[in-house]
VOPAGU-2260 file (C-alpha; in pm, 1 decimal, decimal comma):
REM VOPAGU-2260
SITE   aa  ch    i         X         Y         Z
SITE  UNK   A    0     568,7    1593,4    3039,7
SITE  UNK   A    1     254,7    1527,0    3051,2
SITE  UNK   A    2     -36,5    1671,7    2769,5
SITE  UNK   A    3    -288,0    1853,9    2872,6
SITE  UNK   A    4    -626,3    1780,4    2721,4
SITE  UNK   A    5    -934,5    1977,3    2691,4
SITE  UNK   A    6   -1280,9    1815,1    2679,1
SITE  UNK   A    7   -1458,2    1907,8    2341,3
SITE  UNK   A    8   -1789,6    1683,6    2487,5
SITE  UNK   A    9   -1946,4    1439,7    2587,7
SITE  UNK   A   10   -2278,5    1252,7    2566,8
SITE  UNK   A   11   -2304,1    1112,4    2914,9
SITE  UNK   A   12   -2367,1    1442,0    3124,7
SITE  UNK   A   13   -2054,8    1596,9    3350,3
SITE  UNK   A   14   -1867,5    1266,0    3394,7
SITE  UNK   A   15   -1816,0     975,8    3261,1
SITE  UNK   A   16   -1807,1     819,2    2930,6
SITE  UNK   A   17   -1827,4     852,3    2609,8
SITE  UNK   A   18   -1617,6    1178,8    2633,3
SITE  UNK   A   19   -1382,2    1315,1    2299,6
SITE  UNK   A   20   -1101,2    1549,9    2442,7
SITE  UNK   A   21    -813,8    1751,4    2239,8
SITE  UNK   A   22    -475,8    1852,5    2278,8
SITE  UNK   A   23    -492,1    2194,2    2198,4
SITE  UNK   A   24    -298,7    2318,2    1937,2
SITE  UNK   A   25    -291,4    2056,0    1770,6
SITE  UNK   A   26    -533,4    1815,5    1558,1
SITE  UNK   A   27    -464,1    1509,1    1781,1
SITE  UNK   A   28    -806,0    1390,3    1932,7
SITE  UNK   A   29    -834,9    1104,7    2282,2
SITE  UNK   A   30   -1169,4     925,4    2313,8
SITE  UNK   A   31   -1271,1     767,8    2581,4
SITE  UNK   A   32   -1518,0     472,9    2582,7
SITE  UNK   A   33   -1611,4     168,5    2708,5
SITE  UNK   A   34   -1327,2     -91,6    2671,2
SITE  UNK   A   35   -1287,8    -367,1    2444,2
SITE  UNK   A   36   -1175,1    -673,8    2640,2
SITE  UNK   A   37   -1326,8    -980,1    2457,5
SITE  UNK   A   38   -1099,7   -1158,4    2326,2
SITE  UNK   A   39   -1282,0   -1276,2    2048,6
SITE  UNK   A   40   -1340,1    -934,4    1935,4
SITE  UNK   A   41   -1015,4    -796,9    2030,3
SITE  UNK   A   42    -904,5   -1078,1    1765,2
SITE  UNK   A   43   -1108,6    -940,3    1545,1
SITE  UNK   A   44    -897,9    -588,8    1535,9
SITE  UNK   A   45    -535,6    -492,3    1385,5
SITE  UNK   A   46    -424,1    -373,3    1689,0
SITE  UNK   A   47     -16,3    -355,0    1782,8
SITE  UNK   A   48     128,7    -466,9    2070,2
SITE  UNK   A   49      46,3    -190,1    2412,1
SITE  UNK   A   50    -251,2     -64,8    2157,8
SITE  UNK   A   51    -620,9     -73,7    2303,7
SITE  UNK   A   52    -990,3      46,3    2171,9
SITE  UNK   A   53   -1311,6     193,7    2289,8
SITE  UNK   A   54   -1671,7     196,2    2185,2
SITE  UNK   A   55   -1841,6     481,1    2170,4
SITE  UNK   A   56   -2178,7     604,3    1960,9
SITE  UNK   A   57   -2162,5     750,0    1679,5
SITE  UNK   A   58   -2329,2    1030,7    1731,2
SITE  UNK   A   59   -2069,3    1135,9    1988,0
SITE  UNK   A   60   -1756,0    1170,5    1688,5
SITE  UNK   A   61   -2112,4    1347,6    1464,5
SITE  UNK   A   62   -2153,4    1597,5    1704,0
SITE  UNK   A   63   -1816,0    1673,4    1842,2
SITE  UNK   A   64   -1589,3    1520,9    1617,1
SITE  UNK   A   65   -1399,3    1763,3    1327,8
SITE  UNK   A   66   -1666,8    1841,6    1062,8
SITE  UNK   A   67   -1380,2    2042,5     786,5
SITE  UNK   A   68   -1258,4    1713,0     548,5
SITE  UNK   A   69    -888,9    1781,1     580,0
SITE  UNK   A   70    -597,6    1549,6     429,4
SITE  UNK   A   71    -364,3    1486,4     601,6
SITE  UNK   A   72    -128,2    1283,8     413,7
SITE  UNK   A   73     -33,7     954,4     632,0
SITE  UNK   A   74     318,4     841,1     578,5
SITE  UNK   A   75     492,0     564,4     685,2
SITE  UNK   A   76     865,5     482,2     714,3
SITE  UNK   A   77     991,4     222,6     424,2
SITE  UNK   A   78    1080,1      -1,5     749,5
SITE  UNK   A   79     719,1       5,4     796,9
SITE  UNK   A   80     615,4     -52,3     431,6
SITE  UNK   A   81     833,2    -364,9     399,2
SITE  UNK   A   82     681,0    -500,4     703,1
SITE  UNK   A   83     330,8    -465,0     522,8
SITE  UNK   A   84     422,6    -786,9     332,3
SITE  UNK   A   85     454,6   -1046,4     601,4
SITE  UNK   A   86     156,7    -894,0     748,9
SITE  UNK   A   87    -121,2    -930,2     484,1
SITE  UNK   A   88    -372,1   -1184,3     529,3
SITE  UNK   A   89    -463,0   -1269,0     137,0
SITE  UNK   A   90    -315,5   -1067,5    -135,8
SITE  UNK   A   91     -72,9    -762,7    -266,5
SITE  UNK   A   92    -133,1    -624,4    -632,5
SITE  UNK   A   93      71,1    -361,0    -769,0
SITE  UNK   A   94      45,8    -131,7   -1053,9
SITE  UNK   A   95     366,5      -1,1   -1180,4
SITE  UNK   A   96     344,6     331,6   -1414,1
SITE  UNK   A   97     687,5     474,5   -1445,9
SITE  UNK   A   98     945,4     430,3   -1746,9
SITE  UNK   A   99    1230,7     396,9   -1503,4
SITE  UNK   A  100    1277,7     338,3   -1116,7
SITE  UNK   A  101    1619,8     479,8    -998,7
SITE  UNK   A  102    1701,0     242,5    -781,2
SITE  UNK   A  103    1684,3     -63,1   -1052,8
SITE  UNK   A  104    1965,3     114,4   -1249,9
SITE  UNK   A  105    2201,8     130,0    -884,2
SITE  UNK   A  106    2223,1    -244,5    -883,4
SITE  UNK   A  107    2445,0    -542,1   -1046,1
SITE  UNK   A  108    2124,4    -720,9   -1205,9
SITE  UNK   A  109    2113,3    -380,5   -1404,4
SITE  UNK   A  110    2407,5    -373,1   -1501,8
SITE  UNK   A  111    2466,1    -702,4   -1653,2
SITE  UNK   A  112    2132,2    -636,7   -1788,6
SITE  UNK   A  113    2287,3    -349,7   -1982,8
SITE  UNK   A  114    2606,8    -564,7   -2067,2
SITE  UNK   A  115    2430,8    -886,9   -2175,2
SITE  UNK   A  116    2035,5    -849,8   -2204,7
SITE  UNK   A  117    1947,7   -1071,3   -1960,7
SITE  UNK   A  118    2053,5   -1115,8   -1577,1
SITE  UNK   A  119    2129,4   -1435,1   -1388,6
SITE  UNK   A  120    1864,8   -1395,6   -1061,1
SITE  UNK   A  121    1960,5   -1539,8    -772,2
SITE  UNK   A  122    1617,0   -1733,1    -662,2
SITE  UNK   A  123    1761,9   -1731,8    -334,0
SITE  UNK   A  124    1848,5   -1473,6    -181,6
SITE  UNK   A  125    1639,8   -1248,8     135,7
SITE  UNK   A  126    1358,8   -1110,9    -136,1
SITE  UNK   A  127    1308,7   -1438,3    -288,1
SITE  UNK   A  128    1325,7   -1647,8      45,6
SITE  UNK   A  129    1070,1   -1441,7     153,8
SITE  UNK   A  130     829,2   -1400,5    -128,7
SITE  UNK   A  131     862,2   -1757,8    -147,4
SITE  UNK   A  132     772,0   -1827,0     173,8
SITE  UNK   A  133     443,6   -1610,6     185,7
SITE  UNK   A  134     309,7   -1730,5    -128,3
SITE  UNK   A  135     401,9   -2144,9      -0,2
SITE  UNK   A  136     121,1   -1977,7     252,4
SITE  UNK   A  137    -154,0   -1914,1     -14,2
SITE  UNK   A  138    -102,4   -1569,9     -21,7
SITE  UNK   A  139    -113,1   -1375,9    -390,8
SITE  UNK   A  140     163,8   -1135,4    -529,0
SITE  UNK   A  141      51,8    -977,2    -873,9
SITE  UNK   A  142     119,9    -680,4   -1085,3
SITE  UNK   A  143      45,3    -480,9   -1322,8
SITE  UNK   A  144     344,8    -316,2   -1519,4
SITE  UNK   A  145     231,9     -68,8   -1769,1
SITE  UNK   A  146     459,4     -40,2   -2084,7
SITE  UNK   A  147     576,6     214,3   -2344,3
SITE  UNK   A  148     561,1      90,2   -2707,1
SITE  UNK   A  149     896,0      69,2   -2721,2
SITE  UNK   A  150     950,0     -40,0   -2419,7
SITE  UNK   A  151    1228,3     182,9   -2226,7
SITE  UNK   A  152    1562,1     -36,3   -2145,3
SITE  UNK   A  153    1455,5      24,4   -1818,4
SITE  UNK   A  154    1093,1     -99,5   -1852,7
SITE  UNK   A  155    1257,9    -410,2   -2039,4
SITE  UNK   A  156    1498,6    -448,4   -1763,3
SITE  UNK   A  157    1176,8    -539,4   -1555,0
SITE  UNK   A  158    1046,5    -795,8   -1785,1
SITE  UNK   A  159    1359,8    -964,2   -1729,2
SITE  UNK   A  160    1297,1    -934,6   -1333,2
SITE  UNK   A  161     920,6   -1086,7   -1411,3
SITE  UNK   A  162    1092,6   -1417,7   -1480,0
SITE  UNK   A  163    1251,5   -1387,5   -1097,4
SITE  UNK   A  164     922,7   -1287,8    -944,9
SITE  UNK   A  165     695,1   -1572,1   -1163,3
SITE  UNK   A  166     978,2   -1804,2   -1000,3
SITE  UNK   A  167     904,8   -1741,9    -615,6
SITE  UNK   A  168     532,7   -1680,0    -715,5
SITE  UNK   A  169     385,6   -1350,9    -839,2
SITE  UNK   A  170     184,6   -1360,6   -1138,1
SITE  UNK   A  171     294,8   -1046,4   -1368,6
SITE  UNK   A  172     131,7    -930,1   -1651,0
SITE  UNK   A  173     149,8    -596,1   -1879,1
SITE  UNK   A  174      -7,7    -345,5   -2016,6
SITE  UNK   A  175      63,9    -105,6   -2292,4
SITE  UNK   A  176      50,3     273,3   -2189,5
SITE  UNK   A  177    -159,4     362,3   -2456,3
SITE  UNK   A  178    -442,2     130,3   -2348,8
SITE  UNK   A  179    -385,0     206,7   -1959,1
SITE  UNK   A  180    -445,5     595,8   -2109,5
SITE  UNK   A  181    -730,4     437,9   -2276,6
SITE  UNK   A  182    -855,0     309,8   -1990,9
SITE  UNK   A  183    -849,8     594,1   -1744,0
SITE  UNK   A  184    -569,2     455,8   -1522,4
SITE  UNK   A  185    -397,0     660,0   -1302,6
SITE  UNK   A  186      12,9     763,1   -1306,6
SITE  UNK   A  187      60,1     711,4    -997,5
SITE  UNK   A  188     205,6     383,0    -874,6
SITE  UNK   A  189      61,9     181,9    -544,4
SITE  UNK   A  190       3,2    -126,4    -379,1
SITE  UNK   A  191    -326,3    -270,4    -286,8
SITE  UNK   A  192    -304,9    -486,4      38,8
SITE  UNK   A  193    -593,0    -727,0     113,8
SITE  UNK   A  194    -819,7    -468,2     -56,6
SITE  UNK   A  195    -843,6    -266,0     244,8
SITE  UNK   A  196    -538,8     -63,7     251,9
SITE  UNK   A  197    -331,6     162,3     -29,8
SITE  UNK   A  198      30,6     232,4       4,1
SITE  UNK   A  199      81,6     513,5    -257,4
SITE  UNK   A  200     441,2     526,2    -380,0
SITE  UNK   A  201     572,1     880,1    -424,1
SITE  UNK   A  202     846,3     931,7    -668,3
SITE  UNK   A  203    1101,6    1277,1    -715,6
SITE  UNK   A  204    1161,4    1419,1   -1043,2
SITE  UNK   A  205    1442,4    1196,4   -1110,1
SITE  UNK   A  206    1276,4     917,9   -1027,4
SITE  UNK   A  207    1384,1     778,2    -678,3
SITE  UNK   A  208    1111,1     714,8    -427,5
SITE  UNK   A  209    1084,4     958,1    -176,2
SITE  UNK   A  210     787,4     837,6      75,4
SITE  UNK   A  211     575,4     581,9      84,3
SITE  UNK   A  212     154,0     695,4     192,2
SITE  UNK   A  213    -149,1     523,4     362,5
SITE  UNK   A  214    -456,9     549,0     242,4
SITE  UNK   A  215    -795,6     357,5     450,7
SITE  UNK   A  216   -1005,8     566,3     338,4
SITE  UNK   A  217   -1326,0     313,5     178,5
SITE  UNK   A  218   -1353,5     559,2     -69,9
SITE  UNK   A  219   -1049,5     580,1    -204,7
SITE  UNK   A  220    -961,7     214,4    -144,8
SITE  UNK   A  221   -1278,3     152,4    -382,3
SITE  UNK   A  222   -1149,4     329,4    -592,2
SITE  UNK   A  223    -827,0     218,1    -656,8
SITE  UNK   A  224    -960,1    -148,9    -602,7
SITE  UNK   A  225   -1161,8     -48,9    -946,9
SITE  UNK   A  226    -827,3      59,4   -1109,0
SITE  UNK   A  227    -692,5    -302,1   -1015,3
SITE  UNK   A  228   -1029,1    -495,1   -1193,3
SITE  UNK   A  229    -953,6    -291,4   -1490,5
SITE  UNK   A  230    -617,9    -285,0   -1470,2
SITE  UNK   A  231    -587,2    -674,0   -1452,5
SITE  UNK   A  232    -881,2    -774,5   -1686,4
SITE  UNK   A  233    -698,8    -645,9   -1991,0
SITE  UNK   A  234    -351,6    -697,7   -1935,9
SITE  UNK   A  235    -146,9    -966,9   -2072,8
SITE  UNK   A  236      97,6   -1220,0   -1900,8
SITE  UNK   A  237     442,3   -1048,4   -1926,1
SITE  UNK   A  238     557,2   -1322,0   -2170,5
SITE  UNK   A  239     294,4   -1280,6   -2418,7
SITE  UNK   A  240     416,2    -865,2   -2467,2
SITE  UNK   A  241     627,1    -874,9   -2772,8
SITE  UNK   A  242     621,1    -465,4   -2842,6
């Protein structure tokens, strides 16, 4: 079935383009614009396969566009998230805050962790073949993992696992909570993708991650780009922590 739109306006008279329309009821806006066809600027653009743009001025979205900031949270599937990493063009950089990530404790690494204090990684298996791959392309993994003083078994679990990811190519370092606190870093755990793009990780109460969130915003980018210089100036590499 078909939508049915409803102008909101335009700034080229009764017809024509640019024009902004809406689907009422909901908060979903159309533009319409002049194509872009070049295809040196259409290379220019992340745009998905059957996915097109417009141009239109600006002061068409100023005077017509939505002027009440709302958030909207935008979530994607993990499907979606774990594509993100074959995607990028440069870099990912994580900062990891929690003292324990439910998923870690569901798996046999963990448990022979537990058993023996160490776990025999297996450098080749999907995860490694394919951070391997990326980074063979000049493309950086690195992290930030942000420790309690003792560390939980958990948190030491993961500076086992740093030895894994050094081997296919991330650079890990750490970072004691009380200096992260020090330092005005958030809780919250993310990624940082090229330094355009956030993917917020959302964890339950017990732990297990329940959605992942994109964030474009240049604001808020910025802003978590800042925790990453901050984050990354004073942390250690994970085999110098010896709390």
């Amino acid at each position: 079935m078909a939508r049915r739109m409803w102008k909101v306006g335009t700034n080229s008279g009764n017809d024509g383009c640019p024009t902004l329309y809406t689907e009422p009821g909901t908060d979903t806006y159309v533009v319409q614009g002049d194509p872009v066809t070049d295809p040196a600027e259409v290379a220019q653009l992340d745009l998905a396969d059957g996915e097109a743009a417009v141009t239109v001025p600006r002061e068409l979205l100023a005077n017509f566009g939505p002027k009440e900031p709302v958030h909207v949270p935008q979530l994607i599937s993990f499907e979606d998230f774990s594509g993100m990493f074959a995607k990028l063009k440069h870099s990912a950089w994580r900062l990891e805050t929690r003292r324990r990530y439910a998923s870690d404790e569901t798996t046999d690494t963990y448990a022979q962790f537990l058993a023996e204090g160490r776990v025999d990684w297996d450098l080749d298996d999907p995860w490694c073949a394919g951070r391997r791959e990326q980074s063979a392309l000049g493309k950086r993994f690195e992290r930030v993992r942000i420790l309690d003083e003792p560390p939980t078994v958990a948190q030491r679990y993961l500076l086992d696992n740093a030895r894994r990811n050094t081997a296919v190519g991330e650079d890990i370092r750490v970072l004691t909570r009380t200096r992260a606190e020090e330092l005005g870093l958030p809780r919250e755990d993310f990624w940082l993708f090229d330094a355009r793009v956030v993917a917020l990780l959302h964890h339950d109460d017990v732990d297990n991650l329940t959605e992942v969130e994109l964030i474009t915003d240049p604001v808020q980018v910025l802003r978590h780009a800042q925790v990453r210089e901050a984050a990354w100036h004073f942390a250690v590499p994970y085999g110098q922590f010896s709390g």
